[in-house]
C-alpha positions as MATLAB code, in Angstrom:
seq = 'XXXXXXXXXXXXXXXXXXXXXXXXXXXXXXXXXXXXXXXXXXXXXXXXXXXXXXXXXXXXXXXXXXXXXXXXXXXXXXXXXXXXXXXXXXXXXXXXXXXXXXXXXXXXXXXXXXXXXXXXXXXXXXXXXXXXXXXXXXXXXXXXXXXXXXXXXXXXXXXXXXXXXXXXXXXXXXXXXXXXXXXXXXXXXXXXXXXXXXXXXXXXXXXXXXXXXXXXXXXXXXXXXXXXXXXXXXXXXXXXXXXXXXXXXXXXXXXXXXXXXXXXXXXXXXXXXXXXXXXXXXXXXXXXXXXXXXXXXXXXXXXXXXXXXXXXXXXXXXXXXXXXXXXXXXXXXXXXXXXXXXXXXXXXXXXXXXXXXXXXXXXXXXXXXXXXXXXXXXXXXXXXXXXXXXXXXXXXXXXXXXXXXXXXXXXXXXXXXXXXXXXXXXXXXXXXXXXXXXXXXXXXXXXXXXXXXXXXXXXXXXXXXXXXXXXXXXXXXXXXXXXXXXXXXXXXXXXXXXXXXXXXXXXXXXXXXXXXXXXXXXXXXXXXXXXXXXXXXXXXXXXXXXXXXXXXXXXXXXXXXXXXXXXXXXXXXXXXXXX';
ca = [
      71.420   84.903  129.102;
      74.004   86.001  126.376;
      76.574   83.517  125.467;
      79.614   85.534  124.947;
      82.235   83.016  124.318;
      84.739   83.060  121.244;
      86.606   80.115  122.169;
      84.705   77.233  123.083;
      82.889   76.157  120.085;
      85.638   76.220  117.592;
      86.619   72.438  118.888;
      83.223   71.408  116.400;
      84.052   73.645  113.238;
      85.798   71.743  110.345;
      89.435   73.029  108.402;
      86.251   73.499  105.484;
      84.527   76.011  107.302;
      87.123   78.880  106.117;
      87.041   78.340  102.315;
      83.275   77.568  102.721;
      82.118   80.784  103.725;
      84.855   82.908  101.619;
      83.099   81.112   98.461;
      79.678   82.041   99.686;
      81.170   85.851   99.708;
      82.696   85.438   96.469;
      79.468   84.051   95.188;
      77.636   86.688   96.330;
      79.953   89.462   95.308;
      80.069   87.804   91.918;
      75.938   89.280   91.930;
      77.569   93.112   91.746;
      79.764   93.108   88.867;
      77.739   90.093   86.458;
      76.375   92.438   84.400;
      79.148   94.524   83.646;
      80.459   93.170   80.057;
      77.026   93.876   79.085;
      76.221   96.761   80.183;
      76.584   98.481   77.457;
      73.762   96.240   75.640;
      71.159   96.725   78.384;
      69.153   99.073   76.457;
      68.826   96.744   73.422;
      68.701   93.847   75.442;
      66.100   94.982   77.548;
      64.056   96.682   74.913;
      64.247   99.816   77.217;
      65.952  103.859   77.230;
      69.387  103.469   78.569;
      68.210  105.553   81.748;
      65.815  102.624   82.546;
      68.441  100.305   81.782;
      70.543  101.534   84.510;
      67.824  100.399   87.237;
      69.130   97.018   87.057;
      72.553   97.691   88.149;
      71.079  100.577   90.412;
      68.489   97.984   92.312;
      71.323   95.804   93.068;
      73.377   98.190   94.772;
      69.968   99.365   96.980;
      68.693   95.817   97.818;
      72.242   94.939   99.249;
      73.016   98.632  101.254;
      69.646   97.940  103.037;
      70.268   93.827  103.415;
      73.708   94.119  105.057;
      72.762   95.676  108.679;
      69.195   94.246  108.448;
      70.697   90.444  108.331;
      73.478   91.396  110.409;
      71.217   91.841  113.145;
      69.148   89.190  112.242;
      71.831   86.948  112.340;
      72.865   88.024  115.865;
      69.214   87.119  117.249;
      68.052   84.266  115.499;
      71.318   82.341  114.008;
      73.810   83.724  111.508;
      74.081   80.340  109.347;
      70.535   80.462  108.954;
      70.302   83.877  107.698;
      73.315   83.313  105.551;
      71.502   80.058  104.099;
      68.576   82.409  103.345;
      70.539   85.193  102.035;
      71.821   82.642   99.420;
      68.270   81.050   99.122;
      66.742   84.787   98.029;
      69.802   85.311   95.623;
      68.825   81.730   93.830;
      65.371   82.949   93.332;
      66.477   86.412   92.006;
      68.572   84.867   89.911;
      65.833   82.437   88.134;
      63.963   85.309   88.004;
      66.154   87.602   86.040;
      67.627   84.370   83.676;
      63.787   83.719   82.430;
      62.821   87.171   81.720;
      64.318   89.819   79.221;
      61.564   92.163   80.328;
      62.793   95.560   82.292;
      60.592   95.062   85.262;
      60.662   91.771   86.450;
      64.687   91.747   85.610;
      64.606   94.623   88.043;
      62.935   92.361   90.806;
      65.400   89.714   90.036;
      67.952   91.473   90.085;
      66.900   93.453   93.768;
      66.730   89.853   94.808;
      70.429   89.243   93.996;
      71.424   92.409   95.779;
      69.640   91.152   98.898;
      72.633   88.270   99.803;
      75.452   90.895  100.190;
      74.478   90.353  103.824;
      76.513   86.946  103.524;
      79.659   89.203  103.953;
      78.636   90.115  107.794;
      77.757   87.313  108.525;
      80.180   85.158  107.629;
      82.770   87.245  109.510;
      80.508   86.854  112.538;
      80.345   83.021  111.990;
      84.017   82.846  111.833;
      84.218   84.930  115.177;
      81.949   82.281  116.769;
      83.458   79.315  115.447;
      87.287   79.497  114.346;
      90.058   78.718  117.289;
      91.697   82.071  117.390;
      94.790   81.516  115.627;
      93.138   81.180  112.592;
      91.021   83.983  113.021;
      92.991   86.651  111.166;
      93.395   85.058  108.373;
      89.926   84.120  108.191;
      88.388   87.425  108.478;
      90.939   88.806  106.172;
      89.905   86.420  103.209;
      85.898   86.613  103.942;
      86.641   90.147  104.080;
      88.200   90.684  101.021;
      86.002   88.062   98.876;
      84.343   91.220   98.303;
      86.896   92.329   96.003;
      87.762   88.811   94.762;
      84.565   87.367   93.940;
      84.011   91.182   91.958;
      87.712   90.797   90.332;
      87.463   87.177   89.097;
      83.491   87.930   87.778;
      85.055   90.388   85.467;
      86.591   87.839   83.134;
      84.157   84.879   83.463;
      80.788   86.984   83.199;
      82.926   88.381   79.887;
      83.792   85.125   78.443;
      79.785   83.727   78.732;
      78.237   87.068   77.645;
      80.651   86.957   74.763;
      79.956   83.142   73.467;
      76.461   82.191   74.838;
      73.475   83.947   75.311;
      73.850   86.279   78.360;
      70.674   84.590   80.412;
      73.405   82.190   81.356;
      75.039   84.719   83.503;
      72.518   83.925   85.608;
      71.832   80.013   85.298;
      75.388   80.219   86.195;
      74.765   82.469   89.218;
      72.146   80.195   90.776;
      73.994   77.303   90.304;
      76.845   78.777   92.620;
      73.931   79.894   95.138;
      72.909   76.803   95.118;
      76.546   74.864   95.825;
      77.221   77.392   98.031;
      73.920   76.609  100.195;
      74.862   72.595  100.165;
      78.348   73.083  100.819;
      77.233   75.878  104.195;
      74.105   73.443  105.003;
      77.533   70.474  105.119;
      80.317   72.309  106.477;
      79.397   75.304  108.588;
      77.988   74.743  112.190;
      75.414   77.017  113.363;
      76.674   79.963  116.408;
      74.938   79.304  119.741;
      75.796   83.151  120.530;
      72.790   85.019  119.767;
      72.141   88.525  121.493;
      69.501   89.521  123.617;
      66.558   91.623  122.640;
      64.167   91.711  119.546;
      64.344   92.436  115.836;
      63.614   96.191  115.668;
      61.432   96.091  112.819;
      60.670  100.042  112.935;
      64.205  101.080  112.634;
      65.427   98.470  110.251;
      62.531  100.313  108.141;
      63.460  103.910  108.981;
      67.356  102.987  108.061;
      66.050  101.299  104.466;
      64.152  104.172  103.813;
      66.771  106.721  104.990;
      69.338  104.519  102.547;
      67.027  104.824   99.495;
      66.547  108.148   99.528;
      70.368  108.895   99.589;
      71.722  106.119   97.535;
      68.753  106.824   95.032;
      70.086  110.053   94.116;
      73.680  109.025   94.056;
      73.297  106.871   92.002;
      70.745  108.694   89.665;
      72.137  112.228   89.786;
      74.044  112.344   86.482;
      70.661  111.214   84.738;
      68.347  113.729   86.639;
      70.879  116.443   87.214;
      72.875  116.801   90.099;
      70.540  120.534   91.274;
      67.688  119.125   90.042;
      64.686  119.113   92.412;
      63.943  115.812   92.142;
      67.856  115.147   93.315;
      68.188  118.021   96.145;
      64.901  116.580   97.693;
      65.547  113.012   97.802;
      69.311  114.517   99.933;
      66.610  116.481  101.816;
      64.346  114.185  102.780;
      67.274  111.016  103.595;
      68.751  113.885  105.767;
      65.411  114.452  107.853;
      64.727  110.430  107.741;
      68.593  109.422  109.127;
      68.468  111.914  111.473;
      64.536  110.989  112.445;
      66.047  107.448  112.781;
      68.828  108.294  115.002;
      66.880  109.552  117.727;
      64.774  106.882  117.711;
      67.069  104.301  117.945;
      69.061  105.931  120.819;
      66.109  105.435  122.963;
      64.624  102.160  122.502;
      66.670   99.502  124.572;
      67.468   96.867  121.628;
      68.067   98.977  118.583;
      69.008   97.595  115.236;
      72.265   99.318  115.142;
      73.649  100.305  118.975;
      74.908  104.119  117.963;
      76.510  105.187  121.095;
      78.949  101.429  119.847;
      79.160  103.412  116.462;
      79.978  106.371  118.011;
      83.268  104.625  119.924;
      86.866  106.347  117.576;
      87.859  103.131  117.131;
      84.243  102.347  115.375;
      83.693  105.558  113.833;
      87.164  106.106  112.007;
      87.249  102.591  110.751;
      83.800  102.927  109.259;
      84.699  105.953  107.433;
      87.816  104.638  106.276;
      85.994  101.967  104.933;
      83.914  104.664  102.673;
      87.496  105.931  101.269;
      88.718  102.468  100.382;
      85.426  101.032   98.798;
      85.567  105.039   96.398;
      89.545  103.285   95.672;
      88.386   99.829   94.882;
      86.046  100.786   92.730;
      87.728  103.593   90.734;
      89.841  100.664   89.016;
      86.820   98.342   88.002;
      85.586  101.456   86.234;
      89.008  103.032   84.206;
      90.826   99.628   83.324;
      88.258   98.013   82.061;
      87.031  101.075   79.838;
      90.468  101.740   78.945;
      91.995   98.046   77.633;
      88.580   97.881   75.133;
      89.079  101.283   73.064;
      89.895  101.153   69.858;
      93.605  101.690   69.411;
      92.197  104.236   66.726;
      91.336  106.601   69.378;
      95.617  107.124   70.039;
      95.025  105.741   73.591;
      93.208  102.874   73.770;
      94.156   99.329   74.024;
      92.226   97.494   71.709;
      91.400   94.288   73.733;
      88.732   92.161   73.748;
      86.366   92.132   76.515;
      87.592   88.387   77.752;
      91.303   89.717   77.218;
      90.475   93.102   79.320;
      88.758   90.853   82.220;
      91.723   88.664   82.495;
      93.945   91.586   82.637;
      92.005   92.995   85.915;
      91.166   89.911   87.374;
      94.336   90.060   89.539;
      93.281   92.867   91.427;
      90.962   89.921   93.128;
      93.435   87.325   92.640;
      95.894   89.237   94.459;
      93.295   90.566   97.453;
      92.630   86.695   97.654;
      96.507   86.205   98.516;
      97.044   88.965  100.413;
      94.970   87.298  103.316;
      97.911   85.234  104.535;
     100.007   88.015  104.324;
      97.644   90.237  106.261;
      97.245   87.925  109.268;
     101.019   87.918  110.024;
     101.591   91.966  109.469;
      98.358   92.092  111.939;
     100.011   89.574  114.630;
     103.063   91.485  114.840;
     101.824   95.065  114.381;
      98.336   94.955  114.816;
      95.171   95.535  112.247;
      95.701   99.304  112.427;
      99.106   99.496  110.754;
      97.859   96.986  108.107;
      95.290   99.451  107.453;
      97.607  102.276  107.375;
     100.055  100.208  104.962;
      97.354   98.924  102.832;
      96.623  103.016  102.096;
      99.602  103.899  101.454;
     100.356  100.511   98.317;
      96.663  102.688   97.049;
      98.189  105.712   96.969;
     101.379  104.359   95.423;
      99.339  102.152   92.621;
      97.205  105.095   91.608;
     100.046  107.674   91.453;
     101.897  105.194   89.783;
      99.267  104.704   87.161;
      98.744  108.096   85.870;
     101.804  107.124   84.275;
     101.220  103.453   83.256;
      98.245  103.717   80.966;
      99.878  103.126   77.789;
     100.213   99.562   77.196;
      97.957   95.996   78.131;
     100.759   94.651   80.507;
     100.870   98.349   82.830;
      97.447   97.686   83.561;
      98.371   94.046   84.987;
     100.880   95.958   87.140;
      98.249   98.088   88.424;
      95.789   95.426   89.224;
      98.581   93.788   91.219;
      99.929   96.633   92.937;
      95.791   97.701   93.764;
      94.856   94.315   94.750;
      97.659   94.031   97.275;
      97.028   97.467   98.941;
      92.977   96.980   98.782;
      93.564   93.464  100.191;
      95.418   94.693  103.316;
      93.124   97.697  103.880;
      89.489   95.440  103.221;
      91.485   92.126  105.507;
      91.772   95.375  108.680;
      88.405   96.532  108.696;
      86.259   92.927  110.028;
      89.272   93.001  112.802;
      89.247   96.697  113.812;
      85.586   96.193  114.306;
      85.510   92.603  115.884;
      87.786   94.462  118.086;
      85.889   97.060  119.400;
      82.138   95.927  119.859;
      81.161   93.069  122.068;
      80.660   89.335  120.391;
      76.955   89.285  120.747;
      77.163   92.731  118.093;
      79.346   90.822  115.835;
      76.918   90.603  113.019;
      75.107   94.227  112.832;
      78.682   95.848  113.702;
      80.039   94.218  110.436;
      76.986   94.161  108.695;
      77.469   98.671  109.053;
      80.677   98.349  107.967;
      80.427   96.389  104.803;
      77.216   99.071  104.097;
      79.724  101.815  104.465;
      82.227   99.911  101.818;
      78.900   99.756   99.590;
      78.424  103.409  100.235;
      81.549  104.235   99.011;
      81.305  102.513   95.802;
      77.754  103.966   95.387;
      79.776  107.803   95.701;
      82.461  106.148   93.482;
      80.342  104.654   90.679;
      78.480  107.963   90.499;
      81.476  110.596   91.060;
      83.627  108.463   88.446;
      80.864  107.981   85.648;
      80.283  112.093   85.623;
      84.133  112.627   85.281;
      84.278  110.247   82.425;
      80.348  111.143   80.813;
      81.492  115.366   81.215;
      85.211  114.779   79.635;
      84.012  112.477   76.897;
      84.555  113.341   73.214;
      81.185  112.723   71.506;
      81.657  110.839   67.927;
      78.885  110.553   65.796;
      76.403  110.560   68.706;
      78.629  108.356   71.022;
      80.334  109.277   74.007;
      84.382  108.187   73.772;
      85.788  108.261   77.194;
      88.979  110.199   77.193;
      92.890  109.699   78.888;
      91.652  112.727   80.605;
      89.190  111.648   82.097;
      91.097  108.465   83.187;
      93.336  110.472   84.726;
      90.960  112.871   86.376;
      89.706  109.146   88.056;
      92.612  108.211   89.484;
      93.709  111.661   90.665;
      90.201  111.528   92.958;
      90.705  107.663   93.734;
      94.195  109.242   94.887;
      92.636  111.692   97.054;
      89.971  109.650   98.463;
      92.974  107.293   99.548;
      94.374  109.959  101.340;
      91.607  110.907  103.290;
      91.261  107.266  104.367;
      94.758  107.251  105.777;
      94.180  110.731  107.643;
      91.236  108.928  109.777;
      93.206  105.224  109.883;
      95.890  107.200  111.518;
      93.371  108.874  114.069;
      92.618  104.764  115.136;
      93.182  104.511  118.664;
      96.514  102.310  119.160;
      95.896   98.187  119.795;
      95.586   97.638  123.424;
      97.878   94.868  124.887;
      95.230   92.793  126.625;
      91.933   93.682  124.417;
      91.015   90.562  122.266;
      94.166   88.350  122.082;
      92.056   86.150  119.078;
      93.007   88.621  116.547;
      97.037   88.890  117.212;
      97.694   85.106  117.479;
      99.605   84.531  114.986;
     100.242   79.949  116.108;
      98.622   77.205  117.870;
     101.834   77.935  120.257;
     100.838   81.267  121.324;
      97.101   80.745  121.315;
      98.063   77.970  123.265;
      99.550   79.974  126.076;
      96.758   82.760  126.042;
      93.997   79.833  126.342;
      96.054   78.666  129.343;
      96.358   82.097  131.041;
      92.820   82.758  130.865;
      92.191   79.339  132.405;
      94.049   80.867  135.912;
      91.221   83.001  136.243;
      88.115   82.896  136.272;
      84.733   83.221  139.003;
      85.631   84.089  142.751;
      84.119   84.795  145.831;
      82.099   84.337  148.931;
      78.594   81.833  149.645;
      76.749   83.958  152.498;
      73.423   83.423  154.360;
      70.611   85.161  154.572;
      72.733   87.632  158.015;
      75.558   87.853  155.461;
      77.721   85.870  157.401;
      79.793   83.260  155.285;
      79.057   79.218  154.459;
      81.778   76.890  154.836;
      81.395   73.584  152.946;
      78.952   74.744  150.273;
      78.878   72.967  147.110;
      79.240   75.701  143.740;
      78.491   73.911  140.788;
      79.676   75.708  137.289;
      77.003   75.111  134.482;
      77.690   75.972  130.786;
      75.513   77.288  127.801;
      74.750   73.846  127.122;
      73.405   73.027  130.805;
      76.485   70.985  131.419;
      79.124   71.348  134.364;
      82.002   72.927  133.550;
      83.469   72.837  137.243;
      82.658   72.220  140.997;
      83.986   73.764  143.792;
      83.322   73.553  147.818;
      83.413   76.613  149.811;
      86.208   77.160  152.540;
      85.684   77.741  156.024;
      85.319   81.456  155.356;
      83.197   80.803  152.525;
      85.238   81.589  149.813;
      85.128   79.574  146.288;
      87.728   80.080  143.091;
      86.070   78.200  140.288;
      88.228   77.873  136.760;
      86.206   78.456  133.518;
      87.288   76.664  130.635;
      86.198   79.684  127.866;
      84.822   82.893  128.238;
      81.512   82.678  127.988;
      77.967   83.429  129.884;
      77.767   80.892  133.084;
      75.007   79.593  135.947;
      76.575   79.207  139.065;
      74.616   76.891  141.499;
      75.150   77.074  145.317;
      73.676   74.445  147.916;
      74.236   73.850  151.666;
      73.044   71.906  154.547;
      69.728   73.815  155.809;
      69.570   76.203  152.822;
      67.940   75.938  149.443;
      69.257   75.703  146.108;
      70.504   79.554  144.685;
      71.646   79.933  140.724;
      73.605   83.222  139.619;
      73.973   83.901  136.307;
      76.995   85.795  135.389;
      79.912   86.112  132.644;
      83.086   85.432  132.257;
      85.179   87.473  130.315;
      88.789   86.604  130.961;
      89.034   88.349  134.113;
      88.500   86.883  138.113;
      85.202   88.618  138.349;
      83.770   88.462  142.644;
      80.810   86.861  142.494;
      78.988   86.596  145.740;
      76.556   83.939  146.201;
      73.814   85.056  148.459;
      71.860   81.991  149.767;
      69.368   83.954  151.108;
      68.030   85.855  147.251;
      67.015   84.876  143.893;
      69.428   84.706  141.124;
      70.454   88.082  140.094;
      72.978   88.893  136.548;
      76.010   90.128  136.947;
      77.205   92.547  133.787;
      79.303   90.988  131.455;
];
């Protein structure tokens, strides 16, 4: 029996549980960008050719593409806490792994490791789905959401500030201490779902989709060092093609796939995932330019001449500002739903990257982009957990989001890859070092621009916000969550207790038994053997009939805000009615 409720539990989950998951997202997030103010000194650092060196941001990126659906899933069968507890658990041990070593291989494992907890994002958004009163959902979402982008904003400066005054294993000391606070503080706060979905792990097709992501990511991400016609390149697109595809039709016939397709396949699924592609090419356009562009040598006639703790405080509040925008989000969502947020957040994208091909000639102009990013990235990341929440059923929760944060990870894969080629081909070359030029810069935002735009093209194809679907997501105060909770209680199981010549029972006892095997209601039938019975939540039910001379029948069905008939049959087993 699926337990379908999004209501009932949230009268155990503490005012903690919201900042305690969105710092488990920042931590993790924190995992992408820790190596960036180093990056540079890989090669040396790692006694390695700067093409190897590259394999230890590139196995990051791989380990969490494949983790985030895989634990999604997991975390709808078996519990999402616990899979978020060992998410965390495998990014402590990567990161002891990579701080004792300063050899290329085993950094590599320990740094795969790390990648492996990005599936703390889906999970958490499924947590707070399962456990949050609805009124406090939006917000919620929105900030886990977006911890992405904050825990990737605020790394920037703090990774810099380490690298640049200790010795850069502590990076990742550092990094397993917040895994570790972040597991006590979960382990504490956070109380375990009781929804899980039915079915079993599909082991085949979570390794079909890995391998189907490697081989595309792979080259992505490797293409400027191989060569973008390169055999090696065109294959690996070849052969991902022939696995996804091999993958697809597989899991559209086995009854408890790892990701449900023909749910994918739904417009309101399908355009927000791809939008989500367009705005994770944006996000990541900016960590690339600013950064790059506040550390060249004035000498050059265009660059900024910061420091590299100066340049990460300048950027940091493009996360500061996603981070605030959560609040912000949740009322523009109440009133005009997640779409237009979406649509709104694409258009302050557009506006801060046209904008900037103008303001790249002084320290403070690239604050003022930061800001004006941040805001627009936070309102378009804070849509997508609600879109999706919106459109698959509760029992998905986890695997839904867990495709959608992959498809954000996608997008920075095409960014990181698109971007560095722009810069690496419009680079002056001084004595043997490639200078990155205003050009170039340019050339970035122009395509962050662009991607932007295509993003708002499919938000706008969104099917409009249905009045009744999923009132959690547009309350916007305990008054008018109040009112829906009492609405729904009106309605709830109806119908007739027959026997075994169909012909109705008057005065039979229906007894209304929760997830937990408690009652949740009573009712006795009428003289035409009708019963109304009032559910407290939605949620997945038994309903147990008795009368003189007949023996004891249980029906499971759910409820799912609607007066569903439900005839009780004293006559036949227990049969399910749909949810």
């Amino acid at each position: 029996m699926t337990h379908t409720t999004t209501d009932q539990p949230a009268r155990s989950a503490s005012g903690a549980v919201v900042p305690v998951l969105a710092f488990a997202g920042i931590v993790v997030a924190v995992m992408q960008t820790l190596l960036v103010p180093v990056i540079k000194d890989l090669p040396q650092l790692l006694d390695t050719a700067p093409s190897n060196a590259t394999w230890v941001l590139t196995s990051t990126l791989l380990s969490g593409a494949v983790a985030t659906p895989i634990m999604g899933r997991l975390g709808d069968l078996y519990g999402k806490r616990r899979m978020l507890i060992a998410s965390l658990a495998v990014m402590v041990v990567g990161a002891l792994v990579s701080a004792l070593t300063s050899e290329l291989l085993t950094m590599i494992v320990g740094r795969t490791l790390q990648g492996f907890a990005m599936g703390a994002i889906p999970l958490g958004i499924g947590l707070m789905r399962d456990t949050l009163p609805r009124e406090k959902l939006g917000s919620a979402m929105a900030l886990m959401s977006s911890s992405i982008g904050v825990g990737g904003g605020l790394a920037l400066p703090a990774a810099a500030l380490v690298a640049q005054h200790t010795d850069w294993h502590a990076l990742f000391y550092g990094a397993a201490g917040l895994g570790v606070l972040s597991i006590a503080l979960t382990l504490l706060v956070v109380p375990e779902s009781t929804m899980r979905a039915e079915g079993s792990f599909d082991l085949l097709g979570a390794l079909g989709l890995s391998a189907g992501l490697v081989l595309f990511l792979l080259p992505i991400t490797k293409g400027s060092d191989w060569g973008w016609t390169s055999g090696t390149t065109l294959g690996l697109f070849a052969a991902s093609a022939v696995v996804l595809v091999l993958w697809g039709v597989m899991e559209l016939r086995i009854p408890a796939p790892l990701v449900d397709l023909r749910t994918t396949a739904r417009p309101a699924v399908l355009f927000t995932n791809l939008a989500s592609i367009m705005v994770g090419v944006s996000f990541y356009v900016v960590s690339l330019v600013l950064p790059q562009l506040l550390q060249l040598p004035k000498a050059t006639g265009y660059g900024l001449g910061q420091s590299m703790v100066v340049a990460g405080l300048l950027v940091a509040p493009l996360g500061l500002t996603m981070m605030f925008t959560a609040p912000v989000y949740a009322r523009l969502s109440a009133k005009y739903g997640p779409k237009l947020t979406l649509i709104l957040g694409m258009l302050i994208i557009a506006i801060g990257y046209g904008a900037g091909l103008g303001l790249m000639s002084a320290a403070w102009q690239s604050l003022v982009i930061a800001v004006v990013l941040g805001a627009g990235i936070g309102l378009a990341y804070s849509s997508l957990p609600a879109l999706i929440v919106s459109a698959v059923p509760a029992s998905e929760t986890g695997a839904a989001n867990g495709l959608n944060t992959l498809m954000r990870s996608i997008g920075t894969s095409v960014s990181s890859a698109v971007i560095g080629m722009v810069l690496a081909n419009t680079a002056n070359n001084v004595h043997g070092v490639a200078i990155p030029t205003m050009h170039g810069f340019r050339v970035s935002f122009l395509i962050a621009t662009a991607a932007v735009l295509v993003g708002l093209v499919l938000a706008l194809l969104l099917p409009g916000r249905r009045p009744a679907a999923h009132p959690q997501l547009r309350a916007s105060s305990e008054e008018d969550a109040g009112l829906e909770r009492a609405e729904e209680v009106l309605r709830g199981f109806r119908g007739r207790v027959l026997d075994a010549d169909g012909a109705p029972v008057a005065r039979a006892k229906v007894t209304l038994i929760d997830q937990r095997g408690r009652q949740a209601g009573a009712a006795v039938s009428t003289e035409d053997g009708s019963y109304t019975l009032t559910v407290p939540a939605q949620g997945a039910y038994v309903l147990a009939a008795k009368a003189a001379g007949h023996g004891p029948h249980a029906l499971s069905a759910t409820h799912a805000g609607d007066e569903r008939p439900v005839e009780l049959d004293l006559a036949l087993p227990g049969e399910t009615v749909p949810a």
